[in-house]
Structures are given as structure tokens and as C-alpha cells.
N, C-alpha and C positions, 0 to 999 in steps of 0.2 A: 641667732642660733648658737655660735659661741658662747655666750651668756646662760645660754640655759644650760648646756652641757657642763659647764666649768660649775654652777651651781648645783646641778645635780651632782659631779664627782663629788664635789664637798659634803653636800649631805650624805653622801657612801663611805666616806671616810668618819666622818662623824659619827656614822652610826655603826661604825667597822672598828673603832680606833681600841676595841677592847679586846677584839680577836689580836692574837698574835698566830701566824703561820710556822711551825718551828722543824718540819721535815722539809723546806723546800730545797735545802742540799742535796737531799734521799730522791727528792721526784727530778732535778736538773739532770741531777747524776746516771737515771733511771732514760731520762729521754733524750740525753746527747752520748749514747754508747762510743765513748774514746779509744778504749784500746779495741783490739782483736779479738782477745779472752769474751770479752763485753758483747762485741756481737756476733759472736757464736752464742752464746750464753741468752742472748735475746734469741736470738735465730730458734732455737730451740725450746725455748721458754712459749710454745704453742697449746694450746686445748684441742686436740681433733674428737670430734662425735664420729663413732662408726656405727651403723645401724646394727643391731644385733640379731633381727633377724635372717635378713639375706647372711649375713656373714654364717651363720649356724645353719642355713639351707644347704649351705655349699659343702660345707666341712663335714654334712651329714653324708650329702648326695658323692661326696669323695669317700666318705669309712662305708659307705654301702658300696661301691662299685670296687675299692681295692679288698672289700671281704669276698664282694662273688667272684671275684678272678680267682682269687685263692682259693675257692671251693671248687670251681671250673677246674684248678691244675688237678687236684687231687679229686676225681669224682667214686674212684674205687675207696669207700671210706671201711673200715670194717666197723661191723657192729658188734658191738662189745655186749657182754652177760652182766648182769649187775646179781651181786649173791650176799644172802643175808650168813653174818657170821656174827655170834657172840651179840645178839641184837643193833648189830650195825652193816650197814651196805657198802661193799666192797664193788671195785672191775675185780672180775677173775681172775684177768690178766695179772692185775695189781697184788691180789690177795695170793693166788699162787708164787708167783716169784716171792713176795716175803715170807713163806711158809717154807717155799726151799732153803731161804734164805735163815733163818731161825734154825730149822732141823741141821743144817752145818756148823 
């Protein structure tokens, strides 16, 4: 059994001996994180997948419930005039205060 193994390495080497491998400083370096900086820097160096739907059901279902609160504080809303001037739609409210506002 030895025999065969030690003849097989040789033939892998023979048929390898023209590849040279020339980063394997870069992949050592990569897989024995020495200092501290290193593994943080790995520590961090992660891919997370986050589903994006659940996450955008929730962020919906939160901008829909903190909108009705806020229309629940405020349910006396008034209702504004909209008034055509000069071929454009104005609030009254709006249109008047700059019309004061001009005539001054």
C-alpha cells in the first residue's frame, strides 16, 4: 500500500511540477489571523443574507401604526378650501396670508 501511494504522489508531482503556487504567503497569512487588528478584521469580514421581505413587512406595519397614532392625537383636523388663482390652486389659508403679506 505504501508503494502505491508513494507512486501515485510522484505521478502528481510530475504532472503538477509546472504549476508554481505564488500567493500562498497571502492564503497562510489569511488563515493564521496573528495579531488582534487580524481578528477583528476577520471577525467582521462576514456576508449576512436578511430576507427582505419580512424585514419590509415590519417597517411597513411600524410606518402604518406610528401614522394612525398620530392622526388618532389630532382627530379635529380642519378642512382647508383649495381656491383657484391666476390659473393655479392655492389653501386659502396659504393664498391669503401671502396676499396680506404682498399688500404690506
Amino acid at each position: 500500500m505504501p508503494y502505491k501511494k508513494e507512486q501515485v504522489k510522484k505521478q502528481l508531482d510530475h504532472e503538477l511540477s509546472g504549476l508554481h503556487f505564488t500567493s500562498q504567503k497571502h492564503v497562510l497569512e489569511q488563515l493564521h489571523a496573528i495579531t488582534w487588528k487580524e481578528k477583528v478584521a476577520s471577525f467582521w469580514n462576514k456576508e449576512i443574507e436578511l430576507p427582505l421581505l419580512p424585514i419590509s413587512a415590519v417597517f411597513m406595519l411600524l410606518f402604518v401604526g406610528f401614522g394612525a397614532k398620530e392622526l388618532l392625537k389630532n382627530p379635529h383636523i380642519e378642512e382647508q378650501t383649495v381656491i383657484k388663482a391666476g390659473g393655479s390652486f392655492y389653501w386659502k389659508d396659504d393664498f391669503e396670508r401671502m396676499v396680506l403679506k404682498n399688500e404690506n
